[in-house]
C-alpha positions in Angstrom: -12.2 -2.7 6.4 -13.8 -2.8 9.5 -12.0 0.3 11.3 -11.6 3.7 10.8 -8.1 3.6 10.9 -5.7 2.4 8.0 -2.5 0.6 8.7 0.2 -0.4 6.5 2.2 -3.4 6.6 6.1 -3.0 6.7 7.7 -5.1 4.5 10.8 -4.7 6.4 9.5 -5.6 10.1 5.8 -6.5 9.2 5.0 -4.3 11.7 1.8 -2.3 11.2 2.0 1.5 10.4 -1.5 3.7 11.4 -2.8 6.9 9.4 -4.9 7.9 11.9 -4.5 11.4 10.3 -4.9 10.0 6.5 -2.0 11.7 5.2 -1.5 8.2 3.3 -3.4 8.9 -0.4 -5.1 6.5 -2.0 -4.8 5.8 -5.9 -1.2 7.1 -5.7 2.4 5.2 -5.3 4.2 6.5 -2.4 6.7 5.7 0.2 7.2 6.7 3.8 9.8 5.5 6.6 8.5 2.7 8.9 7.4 4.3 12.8 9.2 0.8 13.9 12.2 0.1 12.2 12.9 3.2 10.3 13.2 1.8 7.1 12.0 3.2 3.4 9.5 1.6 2.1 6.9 2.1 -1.2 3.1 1.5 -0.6 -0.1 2.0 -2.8 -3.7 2.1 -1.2 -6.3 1.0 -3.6 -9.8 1.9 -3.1 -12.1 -0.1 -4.9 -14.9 2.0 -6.5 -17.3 -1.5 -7.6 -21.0 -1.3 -7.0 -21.5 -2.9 -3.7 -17.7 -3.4 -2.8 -16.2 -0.4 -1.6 -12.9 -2.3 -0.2 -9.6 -0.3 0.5 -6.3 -2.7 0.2 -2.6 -1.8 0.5 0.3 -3.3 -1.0 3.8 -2.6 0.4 7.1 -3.2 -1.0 10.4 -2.6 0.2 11.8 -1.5 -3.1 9.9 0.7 -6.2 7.8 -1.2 -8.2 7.5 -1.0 -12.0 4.4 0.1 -13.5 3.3 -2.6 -14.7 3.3 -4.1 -10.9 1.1 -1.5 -10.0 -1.2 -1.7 -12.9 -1.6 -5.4 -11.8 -2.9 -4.7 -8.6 -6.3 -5.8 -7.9 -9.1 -5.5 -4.9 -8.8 -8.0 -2.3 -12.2 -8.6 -1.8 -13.7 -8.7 -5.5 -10.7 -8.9 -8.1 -11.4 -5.9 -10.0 -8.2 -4.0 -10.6 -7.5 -0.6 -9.9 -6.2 1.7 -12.4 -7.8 0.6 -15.7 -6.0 -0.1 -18.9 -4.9 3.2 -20.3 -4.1 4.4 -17.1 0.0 6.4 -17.4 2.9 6.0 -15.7 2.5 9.6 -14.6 -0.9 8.7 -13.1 0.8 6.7 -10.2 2.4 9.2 -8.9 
């Protein structure tokens, strides 16, 4: 990313939503309300942890996601995935 500051996509409104106090965790399956519209959504921040690549990405969706969505999820910028093979259900939360 090139700010400091972390915004994540409604998938309600599409507006954006700051953390400029990081409260958002990465590695972890959450949801918050939307500052815009108000409305629930689920969001996981990946932080890629590749040699050289360093890239956080978010992924938003308005209802819960299985598992194995989130297991799927992989960095924008090099394609490694987040959580690795083994990783549990109870880990993503």
């Amino acid at each position: 990313m090139s700010t400091t500051e972390f915004a994540l996509r409604c998938p309600h409104c599409g507006k954006d939503n700051d953390d400029p106090l990081e409260i958002f965790e990465e590695g972890k399956l959450d949801w918050t309300r939307c500052f815009h519209c108000e409305q629930a959504f689920h969001f996981f921040i990946g932080s890629c942890e590749q040699r050289g690549c360093f890239t956080d990405t978010s992924f938003t969706w308005k209802e819960q996601p299985s598992p194995s969505d989130v297991a799927a999820l992989v960095c924008s910028a090099c394609r490694q995935p987040f959580l690795s093979a083994t990783a549990e259900e109870d880990d993503l939360y």
